[in-house]
C-alpha positions in Angstrom: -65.6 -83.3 -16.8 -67.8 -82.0 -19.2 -69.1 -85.1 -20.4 -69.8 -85.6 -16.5 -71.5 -82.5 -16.2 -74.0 -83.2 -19.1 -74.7 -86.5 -17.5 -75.8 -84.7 -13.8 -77.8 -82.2 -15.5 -79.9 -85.0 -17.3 -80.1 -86.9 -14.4 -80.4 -84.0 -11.5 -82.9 -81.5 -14.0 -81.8 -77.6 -12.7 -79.4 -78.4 -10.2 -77.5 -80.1 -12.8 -77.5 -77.6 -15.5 -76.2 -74.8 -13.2 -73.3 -76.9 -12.3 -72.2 -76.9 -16.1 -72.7 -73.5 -16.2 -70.5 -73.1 -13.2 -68.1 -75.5 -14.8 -67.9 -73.7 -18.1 -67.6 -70.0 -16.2 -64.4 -71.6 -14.3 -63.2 -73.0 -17.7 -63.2 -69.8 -19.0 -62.2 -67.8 -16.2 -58.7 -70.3 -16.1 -58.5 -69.3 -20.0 -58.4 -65.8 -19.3 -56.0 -66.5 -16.4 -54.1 -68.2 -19.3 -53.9 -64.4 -21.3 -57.0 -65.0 -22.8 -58.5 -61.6 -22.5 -60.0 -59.1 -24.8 -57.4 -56.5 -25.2 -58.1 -55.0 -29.0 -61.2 -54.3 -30.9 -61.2 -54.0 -34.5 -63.7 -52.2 -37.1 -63.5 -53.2 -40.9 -65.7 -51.3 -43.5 -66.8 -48.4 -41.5 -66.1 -44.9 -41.7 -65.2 -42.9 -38.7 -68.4 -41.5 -38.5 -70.2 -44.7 -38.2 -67.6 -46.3 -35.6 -68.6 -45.5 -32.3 -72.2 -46.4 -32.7 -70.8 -49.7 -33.6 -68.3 -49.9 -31.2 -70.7 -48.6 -28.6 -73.7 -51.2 -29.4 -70.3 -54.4 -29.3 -71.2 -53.4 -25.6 -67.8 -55.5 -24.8 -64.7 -54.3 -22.8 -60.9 -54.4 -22.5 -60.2 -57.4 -19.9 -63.2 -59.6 -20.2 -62.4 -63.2 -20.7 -62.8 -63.5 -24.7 -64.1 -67.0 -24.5 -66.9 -66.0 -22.9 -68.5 -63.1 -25.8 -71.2 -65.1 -27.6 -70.8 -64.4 -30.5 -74.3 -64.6 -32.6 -75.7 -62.5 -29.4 -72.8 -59.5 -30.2 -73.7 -59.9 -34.0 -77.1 -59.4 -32.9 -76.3 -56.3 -31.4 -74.9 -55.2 -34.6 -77.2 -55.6 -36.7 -79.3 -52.9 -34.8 -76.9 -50.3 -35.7 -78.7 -48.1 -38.8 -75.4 -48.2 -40.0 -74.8 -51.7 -40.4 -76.6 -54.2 -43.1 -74.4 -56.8 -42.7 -71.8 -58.0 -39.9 -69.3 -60.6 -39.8 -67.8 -61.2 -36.1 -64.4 -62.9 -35.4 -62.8 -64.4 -32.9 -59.3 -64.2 -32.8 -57.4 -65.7 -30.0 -56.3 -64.9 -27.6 -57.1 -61.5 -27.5 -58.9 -59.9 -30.4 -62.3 -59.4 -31.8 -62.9 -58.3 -35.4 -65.9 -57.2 -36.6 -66.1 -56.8 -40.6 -68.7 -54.6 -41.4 -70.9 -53.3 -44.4 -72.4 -50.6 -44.2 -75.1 -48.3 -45.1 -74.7 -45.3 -47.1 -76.5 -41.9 -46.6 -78.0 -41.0 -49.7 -80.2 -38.6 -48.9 -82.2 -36.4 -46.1 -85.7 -36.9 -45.9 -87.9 -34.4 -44.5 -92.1 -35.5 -43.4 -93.5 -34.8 -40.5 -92.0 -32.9 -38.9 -88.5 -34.9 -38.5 -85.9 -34.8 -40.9 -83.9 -38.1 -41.3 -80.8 -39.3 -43.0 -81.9 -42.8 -45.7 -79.5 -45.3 -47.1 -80.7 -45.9 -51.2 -82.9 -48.5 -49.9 -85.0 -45.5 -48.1 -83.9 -47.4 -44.8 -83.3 -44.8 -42.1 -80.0 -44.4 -40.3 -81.4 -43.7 -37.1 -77.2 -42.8 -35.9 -76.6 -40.3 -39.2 -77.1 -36.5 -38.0 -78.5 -34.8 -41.2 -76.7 -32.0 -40.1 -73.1 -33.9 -41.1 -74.6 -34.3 -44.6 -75.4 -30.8 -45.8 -74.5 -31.6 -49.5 -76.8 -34.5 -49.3 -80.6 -34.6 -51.8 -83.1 -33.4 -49.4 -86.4 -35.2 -50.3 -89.8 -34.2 -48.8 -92.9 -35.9 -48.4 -94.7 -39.2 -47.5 -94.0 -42.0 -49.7 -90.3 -40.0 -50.8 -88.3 -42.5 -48.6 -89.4 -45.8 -50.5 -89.4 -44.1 -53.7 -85.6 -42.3 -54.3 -83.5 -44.3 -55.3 -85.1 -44.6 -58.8 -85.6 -40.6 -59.6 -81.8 -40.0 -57.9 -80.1 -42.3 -59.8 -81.4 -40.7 -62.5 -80.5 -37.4 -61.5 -76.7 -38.3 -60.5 -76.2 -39.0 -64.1 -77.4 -35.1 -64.2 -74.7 -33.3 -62.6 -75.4 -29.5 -63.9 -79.2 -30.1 -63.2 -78.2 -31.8 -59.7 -76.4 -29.0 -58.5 -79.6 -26.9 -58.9 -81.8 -28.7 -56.9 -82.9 -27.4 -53.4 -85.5 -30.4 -52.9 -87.5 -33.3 -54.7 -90.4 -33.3 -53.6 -92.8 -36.1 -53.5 -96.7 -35.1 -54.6 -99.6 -37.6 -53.7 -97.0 -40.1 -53.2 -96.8 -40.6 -57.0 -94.9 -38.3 -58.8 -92.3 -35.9 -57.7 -91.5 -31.8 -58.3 -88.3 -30.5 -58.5 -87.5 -27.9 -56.9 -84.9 -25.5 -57.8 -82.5 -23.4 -55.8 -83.4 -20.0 -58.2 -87.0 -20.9 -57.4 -88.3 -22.3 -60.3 -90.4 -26.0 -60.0 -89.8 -29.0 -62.4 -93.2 -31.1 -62.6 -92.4 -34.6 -63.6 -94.7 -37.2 -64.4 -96.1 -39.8 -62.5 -94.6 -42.5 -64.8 -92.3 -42.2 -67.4 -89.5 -39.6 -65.3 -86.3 -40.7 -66.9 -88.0 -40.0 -70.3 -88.8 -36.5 -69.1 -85.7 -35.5 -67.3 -83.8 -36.5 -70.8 -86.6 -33.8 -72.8 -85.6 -31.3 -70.2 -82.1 -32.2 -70.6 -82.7 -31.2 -74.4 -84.6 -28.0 -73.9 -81.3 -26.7 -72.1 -79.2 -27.7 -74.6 -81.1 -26.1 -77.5 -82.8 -22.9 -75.3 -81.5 -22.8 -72.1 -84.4 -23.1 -70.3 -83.4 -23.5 -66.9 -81.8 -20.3 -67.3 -85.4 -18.5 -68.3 -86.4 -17.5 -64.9 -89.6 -19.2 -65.0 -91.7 -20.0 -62.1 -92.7 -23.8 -63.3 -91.9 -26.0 -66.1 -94.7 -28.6 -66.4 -93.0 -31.7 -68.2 -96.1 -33.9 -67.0 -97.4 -34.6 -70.3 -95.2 -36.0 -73.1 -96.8 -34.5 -75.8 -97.1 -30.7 -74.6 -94.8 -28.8 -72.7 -96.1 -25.9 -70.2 -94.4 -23.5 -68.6 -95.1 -20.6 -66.7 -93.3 -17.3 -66.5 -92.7 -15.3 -62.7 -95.2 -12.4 -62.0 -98.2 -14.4 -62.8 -101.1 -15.1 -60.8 -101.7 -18.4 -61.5 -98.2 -19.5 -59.6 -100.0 -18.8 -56.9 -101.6 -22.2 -56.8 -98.5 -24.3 -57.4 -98.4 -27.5 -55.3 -95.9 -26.2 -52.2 -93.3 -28.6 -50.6 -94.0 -29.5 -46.8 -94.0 -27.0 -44.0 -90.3 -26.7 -43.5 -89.2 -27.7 -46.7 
């Protein structure tokens, strides 16, 4: 039948292509007569959070004839998700679609602009991650601070003490970044050369505990001098300030 269907479509144009159509929506329709329906939907390598935007963007439905989902368009649909980088969809008959997943991680909140957003450690946002479910997340502010994290907080993850401390990297000029800490004080880093500096910092509170000085900035900027600047003075006055809202 099909074979006769192909052969009035190429000799009938239109007419004959909607009769295969019609023929293939009654093959299917007598397969799902047969119990070929979609009764279960299964997720694989998502967390609960992440879940029902996937399950919501399948856009499929208990009871619909599984031979008709196209496939590649559903995987298309996936791959919209912020949560999703890859998908693998299955078809298991007769009654079950799986769709193996891998997902995105949050890896940070990143404030510019006046929106605040949740990245993956590609600095791709995850339009479906509420910052709010990530308050123990780095918050990073400032243009450029997206495309430029992973490098500064893999370094810093290898820096739990001096992690905990931090209330916000923040990204100046788009070059360099200042650390922020939650007792107030402000880490300059250099523009190049930051792993190099977070290990000298790592060695000034070893041998003086400096992050326990109360100082208003450390300026680690330049390799060869080391400034720093105690609270009360003036000149802190015209330290580089995160972003409104920061």
């Amino acid at each position: 039948m099909m074979v006769l269907g192909v052969c009035v479509s190429l000799s009938t144009g239109h007419r004959g292509q909607r009769l295969v159509e019609a023929m293939v929506l009654g093959a299917t329709n007598v397969t799902a007569d047969a119990g070929f329906r979609l009764k279960a939907v299964h997720v694989q390598g998502a967390t609960g959070m992440a879940q029902p935007d996937i399950i919501r963007a399948a856009n499929v439905h208990s009871g619909q004839p599984i031979l008709g989902v196209d496939l590649q368009a559903l995987r298309n649909r996936l791959q919209s998700v912020g949560w999703v980088q890859e998908v693998r969809v299955v078809r298991l008959l007769p009654d079950t679609l799986v769709l193996a997943v891998k997902q995105r991680r949050p890896a940070a909140v990143w404030q510019h602009a006046g929106r605040t957003m949740t990245i993956d450690d590609a600095g791709r946002v995850i339009q479906e991650a509420d910052p709010a479910r990530f308050p123990t997340l780095p918050l990073i502010v400032g243009a450029g601070a997206d495309q430029a994290a992973s490098p500064i907080l893999n370094a810093l993850s290898q820096r739990p003490p001096l992690m905990k401390q931090i209330e916000a990297l923040v990204r100046v000029d788009e070059r360099r970044w200042d650390l922020r800490l939650k007792d107030g004080t402000l880490v300059q880093l250099p523009a190049t050369g930051e792993d190099s500096a977070l290990i000298r910092l790592d060695r000034l509170e070893q041998s003086q505990r400096i992050l326990d000085l109360g100082l208003a900035r450390i300026d680690l900027r330049d390799p060869d001098f080391l400034a720093v600047r105690p609270r009360g003075d003036p000149a802190t006055s015209n330290a580089p300030a995160a972003e409104k809202g920061a």
